[in-house]
TIVOGU-642745 format. One record per atom (N, C-alpha, C, CB): residue in one letter; y, z, x. Coordinates in steps of 0.05 Angstrom, whole numbers, plus 32768, in hexadecimal, padded with zeros to 4 digits. Each point is the difference from the previous one (the first is absolute). Glycine has a CB too. Layout:
residues N
AYZX;...
***
This chain:
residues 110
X831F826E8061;X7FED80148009;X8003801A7FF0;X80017FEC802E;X801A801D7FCF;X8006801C7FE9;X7FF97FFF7FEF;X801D800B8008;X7FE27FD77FE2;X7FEA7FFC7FE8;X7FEA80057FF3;X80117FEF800D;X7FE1800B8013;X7FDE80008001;X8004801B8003;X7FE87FD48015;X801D803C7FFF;X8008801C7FFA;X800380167FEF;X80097FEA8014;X7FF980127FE0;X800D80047FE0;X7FEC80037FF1;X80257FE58002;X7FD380017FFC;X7FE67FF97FF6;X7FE8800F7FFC;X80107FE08010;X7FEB80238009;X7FE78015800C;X800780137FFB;X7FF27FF08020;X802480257FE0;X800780167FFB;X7FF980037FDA;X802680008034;X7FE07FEF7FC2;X800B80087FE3;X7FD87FF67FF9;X804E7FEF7FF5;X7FA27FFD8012;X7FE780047FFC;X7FF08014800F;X80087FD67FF4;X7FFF803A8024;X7FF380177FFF;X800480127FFB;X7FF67FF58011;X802680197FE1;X800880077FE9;X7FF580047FE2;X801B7FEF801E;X7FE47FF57FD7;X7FEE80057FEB;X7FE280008002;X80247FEF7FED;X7FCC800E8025;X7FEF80018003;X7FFA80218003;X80027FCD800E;X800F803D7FFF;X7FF880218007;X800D800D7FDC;X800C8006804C;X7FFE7FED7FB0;X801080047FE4;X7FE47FFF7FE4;X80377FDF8018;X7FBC801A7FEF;X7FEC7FF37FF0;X7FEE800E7FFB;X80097FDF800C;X7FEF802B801B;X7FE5800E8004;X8009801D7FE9;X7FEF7FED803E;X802A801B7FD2;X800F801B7FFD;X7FF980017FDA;X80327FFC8033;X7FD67FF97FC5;X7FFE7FFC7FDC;X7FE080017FF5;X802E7FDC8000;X7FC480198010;X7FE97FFD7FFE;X7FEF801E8002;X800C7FCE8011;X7FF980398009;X7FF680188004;X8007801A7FE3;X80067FEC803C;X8012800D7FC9;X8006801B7FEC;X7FFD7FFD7FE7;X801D800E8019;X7FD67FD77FDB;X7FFC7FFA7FE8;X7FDF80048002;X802F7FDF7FF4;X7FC180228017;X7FE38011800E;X7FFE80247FFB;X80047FD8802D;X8011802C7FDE;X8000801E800A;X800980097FDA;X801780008047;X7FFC7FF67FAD;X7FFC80077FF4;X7FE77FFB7FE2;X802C80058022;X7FBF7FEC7FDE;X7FF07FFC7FF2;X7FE780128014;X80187FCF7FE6;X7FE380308032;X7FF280178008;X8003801B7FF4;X80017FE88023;X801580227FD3;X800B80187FFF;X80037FF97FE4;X8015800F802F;X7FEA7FE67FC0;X7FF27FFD7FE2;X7FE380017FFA;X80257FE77FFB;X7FD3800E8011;X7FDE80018001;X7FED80218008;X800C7FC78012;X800C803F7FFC;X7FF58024800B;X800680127FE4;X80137FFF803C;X800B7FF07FBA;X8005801F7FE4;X7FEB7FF37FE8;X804280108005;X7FB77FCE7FF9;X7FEE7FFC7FF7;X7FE3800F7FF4;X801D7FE68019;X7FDF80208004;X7FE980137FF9;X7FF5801E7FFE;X7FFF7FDB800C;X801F802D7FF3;X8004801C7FED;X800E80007FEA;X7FFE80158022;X80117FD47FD2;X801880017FF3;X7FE980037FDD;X80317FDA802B;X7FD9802C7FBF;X7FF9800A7FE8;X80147FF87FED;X7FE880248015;X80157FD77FD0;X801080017FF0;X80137FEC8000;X7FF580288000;X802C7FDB7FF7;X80137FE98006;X7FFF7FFC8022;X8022800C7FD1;X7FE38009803A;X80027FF9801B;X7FE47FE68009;X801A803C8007;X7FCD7FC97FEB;X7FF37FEB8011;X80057FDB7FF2;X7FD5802F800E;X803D7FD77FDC;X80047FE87FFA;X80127FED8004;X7FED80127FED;X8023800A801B;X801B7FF48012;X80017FF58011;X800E80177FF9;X7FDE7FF38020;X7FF97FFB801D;X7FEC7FE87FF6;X80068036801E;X7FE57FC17FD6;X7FF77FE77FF1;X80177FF18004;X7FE180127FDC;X80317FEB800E;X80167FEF7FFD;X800C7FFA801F;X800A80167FCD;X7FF38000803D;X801B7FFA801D;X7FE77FF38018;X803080387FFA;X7FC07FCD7FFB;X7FE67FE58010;X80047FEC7FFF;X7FE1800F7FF8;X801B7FE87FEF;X80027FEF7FF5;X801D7FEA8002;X7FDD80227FEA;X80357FED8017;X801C7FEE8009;X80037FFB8015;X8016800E7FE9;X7FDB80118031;X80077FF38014;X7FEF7FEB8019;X801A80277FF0;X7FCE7FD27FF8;X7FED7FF07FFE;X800F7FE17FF3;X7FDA80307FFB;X802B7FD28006;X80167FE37FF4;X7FFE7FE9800B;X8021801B7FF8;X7FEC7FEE8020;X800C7FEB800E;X7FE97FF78015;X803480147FFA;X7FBC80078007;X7FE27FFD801A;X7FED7FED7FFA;X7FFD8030800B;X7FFE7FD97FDD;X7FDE7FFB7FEC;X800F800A7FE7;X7FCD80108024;X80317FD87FCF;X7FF77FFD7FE0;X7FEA800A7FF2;X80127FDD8008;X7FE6801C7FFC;X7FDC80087FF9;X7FFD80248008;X7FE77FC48014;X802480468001;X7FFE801D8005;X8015800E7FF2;X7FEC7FF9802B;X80277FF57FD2;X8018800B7FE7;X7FF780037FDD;X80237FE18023;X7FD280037FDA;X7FEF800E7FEA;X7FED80107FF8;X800D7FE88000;X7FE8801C8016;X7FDE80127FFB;X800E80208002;X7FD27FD88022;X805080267FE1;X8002801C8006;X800680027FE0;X8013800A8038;X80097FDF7FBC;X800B7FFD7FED;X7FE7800A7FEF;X80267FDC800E;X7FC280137FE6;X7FE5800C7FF6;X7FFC80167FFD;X7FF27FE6800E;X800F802F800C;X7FEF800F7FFD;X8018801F7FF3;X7FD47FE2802C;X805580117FE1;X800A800E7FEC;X7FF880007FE0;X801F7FFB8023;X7FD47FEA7FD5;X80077FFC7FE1;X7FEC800E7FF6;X80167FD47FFD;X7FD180228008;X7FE9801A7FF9;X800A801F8003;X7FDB7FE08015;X802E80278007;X8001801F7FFF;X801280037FE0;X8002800D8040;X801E7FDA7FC3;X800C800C7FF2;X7FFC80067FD8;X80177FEE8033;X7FDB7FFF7FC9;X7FE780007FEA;X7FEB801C8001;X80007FC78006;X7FF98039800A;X7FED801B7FFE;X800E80217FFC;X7FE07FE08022;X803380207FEB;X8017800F7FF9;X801780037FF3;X7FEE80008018;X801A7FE77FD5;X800A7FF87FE8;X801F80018009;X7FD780137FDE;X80297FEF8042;X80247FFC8005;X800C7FE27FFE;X7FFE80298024;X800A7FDB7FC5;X800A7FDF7FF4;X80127FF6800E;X7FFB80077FD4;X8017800F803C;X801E7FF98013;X7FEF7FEF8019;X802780367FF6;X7FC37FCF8018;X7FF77FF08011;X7FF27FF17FF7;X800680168019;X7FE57FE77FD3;X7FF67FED7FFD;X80107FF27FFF;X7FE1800C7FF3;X80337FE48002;X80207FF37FFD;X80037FF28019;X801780267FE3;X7FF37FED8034;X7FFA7FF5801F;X7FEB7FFA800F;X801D80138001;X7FCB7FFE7FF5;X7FE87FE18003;X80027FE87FFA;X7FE980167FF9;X801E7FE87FF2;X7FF57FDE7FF5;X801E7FF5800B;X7FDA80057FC7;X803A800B8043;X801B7FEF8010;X7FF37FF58019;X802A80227FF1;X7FC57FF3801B;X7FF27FF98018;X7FF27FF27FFE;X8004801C800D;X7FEE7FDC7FE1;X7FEE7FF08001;X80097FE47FF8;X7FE380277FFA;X803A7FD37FF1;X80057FEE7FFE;X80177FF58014;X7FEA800B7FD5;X801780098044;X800D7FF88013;X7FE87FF38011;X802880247FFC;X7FC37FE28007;X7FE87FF68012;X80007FE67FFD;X7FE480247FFC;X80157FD77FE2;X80037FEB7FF9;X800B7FEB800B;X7FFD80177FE5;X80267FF58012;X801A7FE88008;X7FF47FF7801A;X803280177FEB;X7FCB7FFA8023;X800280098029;X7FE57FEE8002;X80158041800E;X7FDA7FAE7FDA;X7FEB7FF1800B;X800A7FE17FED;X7FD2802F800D;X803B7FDA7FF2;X800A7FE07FF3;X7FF17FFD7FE2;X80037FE48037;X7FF780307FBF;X7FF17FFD7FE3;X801480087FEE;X7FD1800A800E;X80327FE17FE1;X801780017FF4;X7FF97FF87FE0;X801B7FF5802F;X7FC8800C7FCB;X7FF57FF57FE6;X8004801A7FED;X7FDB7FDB8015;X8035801A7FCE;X800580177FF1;X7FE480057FF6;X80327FF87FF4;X7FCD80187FFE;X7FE2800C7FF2;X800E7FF27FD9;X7FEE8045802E;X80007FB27FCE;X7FFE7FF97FEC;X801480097FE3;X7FD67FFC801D;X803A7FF37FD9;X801080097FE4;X80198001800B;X7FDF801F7FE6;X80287FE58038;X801B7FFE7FFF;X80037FEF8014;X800C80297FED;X80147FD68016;X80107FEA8009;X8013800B8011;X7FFA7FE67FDA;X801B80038038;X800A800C800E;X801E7FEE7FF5;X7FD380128029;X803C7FFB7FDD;X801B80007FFA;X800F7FED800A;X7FFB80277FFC;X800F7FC37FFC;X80197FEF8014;X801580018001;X7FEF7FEA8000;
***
């Protein structure tokens, strides 16, 4: 009977464990999306990027459309240090969808 006990405790545990992680992984992409739309310059490509990662694990597809829209800004504003972590982001999207096809001319290492 203390087993089953146990049991239940340690699955409603992680379950409130889960929500708890969940929520605050929300709160904080809400609260990126607000500096979002005042942010300018490196700062808005940063907060891009930190979309984008913490878009990862949620949505792929919303991880890249952020990754994107760092790489453009960072192209239009010629900051080469992020464009750099765009295309990380974006070739993290990638991995994170199981696309794993090199682009043409090269090879992968064994």
């Amino acid at each position: 009977m203390i087993g089953k006990s146990g049991s239940f405790i340690t699955i409603v545990f992680l379950i409130a464990l889960t929500s708890f992680i969940g929520f605050g992984q929300n709160s904080m992409i809400d609260s990126l999306e607000t500096r979002l739309s005042v942010a300018e310059g490196e700062d808005r490509i940063k907060t891009l990027i930190l979309l984008s990662y913490n878009h990862l694990r949620i949505s792929v597809e919303k991880s890249l459309e952020f990754s994107q829209m760092a790489l453009e800004y960072s192209k239009k504003t010629g900051n080469t240090r992020k464009l750099a972590r765009a295309y990380l982001m974006i070739g993290s999207g990638y991995n994170e969808k199981g696309n794993t096809v090199m682009p043409s001319g090269t090879s992968r290492r064994r």
